[in-house]
N, CA, C and O atoms as CSV, one atom per row, in Angstrom:
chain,resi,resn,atom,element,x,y,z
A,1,UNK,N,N,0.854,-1.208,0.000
A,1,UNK,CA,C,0.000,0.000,0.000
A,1,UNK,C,C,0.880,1.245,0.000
A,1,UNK,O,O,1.949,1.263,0.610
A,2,UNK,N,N,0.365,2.409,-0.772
A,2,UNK,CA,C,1.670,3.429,-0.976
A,2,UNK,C,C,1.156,4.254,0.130
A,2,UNK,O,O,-0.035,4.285,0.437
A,3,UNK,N,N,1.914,4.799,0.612
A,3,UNK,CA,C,1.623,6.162,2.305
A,3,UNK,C,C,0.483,6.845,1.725
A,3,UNK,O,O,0.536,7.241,0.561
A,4,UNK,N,N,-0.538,7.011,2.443
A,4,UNK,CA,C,-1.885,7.829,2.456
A,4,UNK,C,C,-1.054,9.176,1.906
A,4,UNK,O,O,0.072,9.464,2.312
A,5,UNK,N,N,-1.685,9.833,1.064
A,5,UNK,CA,C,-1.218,11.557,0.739
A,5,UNK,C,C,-2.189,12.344,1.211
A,5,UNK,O,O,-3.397,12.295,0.980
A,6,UNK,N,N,-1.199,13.524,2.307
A,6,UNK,CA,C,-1.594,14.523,2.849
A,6,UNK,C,C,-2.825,15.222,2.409
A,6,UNK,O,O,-3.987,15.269,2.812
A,7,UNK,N,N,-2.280,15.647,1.623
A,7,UNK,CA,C,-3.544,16.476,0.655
A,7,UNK,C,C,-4.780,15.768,0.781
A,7,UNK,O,O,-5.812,16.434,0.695
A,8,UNK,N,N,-4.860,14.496,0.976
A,8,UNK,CA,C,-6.137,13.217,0.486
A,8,UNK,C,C,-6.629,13.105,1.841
A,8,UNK,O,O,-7.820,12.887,2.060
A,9,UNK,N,N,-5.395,13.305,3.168
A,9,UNK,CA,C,-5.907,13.227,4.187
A,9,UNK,C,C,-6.450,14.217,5.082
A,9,UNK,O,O,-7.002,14.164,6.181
A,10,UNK,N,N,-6.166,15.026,4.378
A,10,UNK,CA,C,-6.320,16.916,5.134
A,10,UNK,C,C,-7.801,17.110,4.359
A,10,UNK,O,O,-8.339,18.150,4.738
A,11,UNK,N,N,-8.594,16.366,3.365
A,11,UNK,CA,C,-9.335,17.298,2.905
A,11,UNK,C,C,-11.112,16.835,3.758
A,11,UNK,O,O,-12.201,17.402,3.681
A,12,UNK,N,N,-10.659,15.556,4.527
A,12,UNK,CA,C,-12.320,15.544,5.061
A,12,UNK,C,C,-12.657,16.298,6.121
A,12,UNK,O,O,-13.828,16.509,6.438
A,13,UNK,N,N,-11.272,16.925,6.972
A,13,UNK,CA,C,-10.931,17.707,7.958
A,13,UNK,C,C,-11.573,19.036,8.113
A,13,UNK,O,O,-12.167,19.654,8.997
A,14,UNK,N,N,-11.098,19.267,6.523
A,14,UNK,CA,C,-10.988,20.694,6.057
A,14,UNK,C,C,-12.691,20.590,5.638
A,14,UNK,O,O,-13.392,21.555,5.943
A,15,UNK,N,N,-13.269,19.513,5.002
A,15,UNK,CA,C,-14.472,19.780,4.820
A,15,UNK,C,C,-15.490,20.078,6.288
A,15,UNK,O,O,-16.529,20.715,6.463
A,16,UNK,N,N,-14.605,19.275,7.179
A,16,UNK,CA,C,-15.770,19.398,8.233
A,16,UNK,C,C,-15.546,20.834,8.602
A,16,UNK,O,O,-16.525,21.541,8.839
A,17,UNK,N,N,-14.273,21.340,8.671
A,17,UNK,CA,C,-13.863,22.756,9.720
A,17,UNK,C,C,-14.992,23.416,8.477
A,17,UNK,O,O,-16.079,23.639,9.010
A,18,UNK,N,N,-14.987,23.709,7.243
A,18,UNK,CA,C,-16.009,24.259,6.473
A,18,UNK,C,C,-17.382,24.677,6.984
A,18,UNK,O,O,-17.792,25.808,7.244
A,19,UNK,N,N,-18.118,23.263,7.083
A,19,UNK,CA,C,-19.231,23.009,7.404
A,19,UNK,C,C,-19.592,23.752,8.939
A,19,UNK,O,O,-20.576,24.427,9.241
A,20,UNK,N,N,-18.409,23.354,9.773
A,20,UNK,CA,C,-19.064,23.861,11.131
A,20,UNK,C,C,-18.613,25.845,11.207
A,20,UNK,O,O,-19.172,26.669,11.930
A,21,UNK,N,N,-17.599,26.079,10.325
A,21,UNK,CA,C,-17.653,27.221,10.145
A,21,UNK,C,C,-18.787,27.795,9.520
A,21,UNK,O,O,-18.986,28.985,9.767
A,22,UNK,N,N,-19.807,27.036,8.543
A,22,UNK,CA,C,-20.841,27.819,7.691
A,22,UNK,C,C,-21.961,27.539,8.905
A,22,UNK,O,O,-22.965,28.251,8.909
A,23,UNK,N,N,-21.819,26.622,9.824
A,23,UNK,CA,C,-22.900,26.355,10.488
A,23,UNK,C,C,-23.049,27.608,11.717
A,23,UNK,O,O,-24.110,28.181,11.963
A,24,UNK,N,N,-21.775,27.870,12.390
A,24,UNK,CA,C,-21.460,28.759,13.166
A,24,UNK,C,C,-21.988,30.173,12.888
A,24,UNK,O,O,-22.667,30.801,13.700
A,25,UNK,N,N,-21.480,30.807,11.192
A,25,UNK,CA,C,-21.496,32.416,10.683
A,25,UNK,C,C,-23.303,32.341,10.987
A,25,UNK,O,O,-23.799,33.299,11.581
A,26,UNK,N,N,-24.259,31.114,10.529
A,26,UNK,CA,C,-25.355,31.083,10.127
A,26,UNK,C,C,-26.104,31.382,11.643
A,26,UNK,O,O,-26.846,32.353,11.791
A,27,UNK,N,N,-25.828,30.487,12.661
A,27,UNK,CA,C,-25.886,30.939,14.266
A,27,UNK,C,C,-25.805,32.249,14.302
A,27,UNK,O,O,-26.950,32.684,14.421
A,28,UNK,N,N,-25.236,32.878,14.271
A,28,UNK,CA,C,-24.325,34.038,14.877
A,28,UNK,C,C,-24.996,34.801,14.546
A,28,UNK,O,O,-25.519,35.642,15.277
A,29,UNK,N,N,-25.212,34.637,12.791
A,29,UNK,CA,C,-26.312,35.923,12.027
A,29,UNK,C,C,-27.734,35.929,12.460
A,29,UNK,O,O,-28.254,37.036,12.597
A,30,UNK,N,N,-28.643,34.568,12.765
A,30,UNK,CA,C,-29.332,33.968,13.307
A,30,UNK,C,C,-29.437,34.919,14.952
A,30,UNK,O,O,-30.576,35.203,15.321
A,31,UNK,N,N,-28.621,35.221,15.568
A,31,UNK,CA,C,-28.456,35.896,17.031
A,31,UNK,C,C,-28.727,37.143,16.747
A,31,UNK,O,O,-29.737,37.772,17.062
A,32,UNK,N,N,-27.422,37.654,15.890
A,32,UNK,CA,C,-28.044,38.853,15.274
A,32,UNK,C,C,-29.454,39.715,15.314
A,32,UNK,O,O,-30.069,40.564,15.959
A,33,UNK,N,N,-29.513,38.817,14.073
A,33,UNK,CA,C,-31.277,39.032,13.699
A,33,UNK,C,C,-32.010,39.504,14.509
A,33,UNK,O,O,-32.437,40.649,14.660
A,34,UNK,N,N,-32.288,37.761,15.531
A,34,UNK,CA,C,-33.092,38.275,16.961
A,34,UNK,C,C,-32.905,39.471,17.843
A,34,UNK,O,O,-33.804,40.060,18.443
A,35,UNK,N,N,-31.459,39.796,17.849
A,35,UNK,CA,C,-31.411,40.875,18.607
A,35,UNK,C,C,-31.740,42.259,18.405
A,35,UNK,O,O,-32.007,43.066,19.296
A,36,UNK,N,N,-31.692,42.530,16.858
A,36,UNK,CA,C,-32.245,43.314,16.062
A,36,UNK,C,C,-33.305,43.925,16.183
A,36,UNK,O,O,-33.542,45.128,16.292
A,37,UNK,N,N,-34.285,42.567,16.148
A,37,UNK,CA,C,-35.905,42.839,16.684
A,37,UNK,C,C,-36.261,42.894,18.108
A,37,UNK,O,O,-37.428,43.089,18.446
């Protein structure tokens, strides 16, 4: 088996940090909002 590549292993990581970053901005704006009104 040839060594796992970085790049191949960094990217489900990077998808999750994504996701919980889009999940987070969406919260936040979400707080926002409410506080708004």
């Amino acid at each position: 088996m040839p060594p796992p590549d970085p790049v191949a292993r960094l990217q489900p990581a990077f998808l999750v940090g994504m996701v919980v970053a889009g999940l987070a901005a969406a919260l936040k704006a979400g707080l926002e909002r409410v506080r708004v009104k």
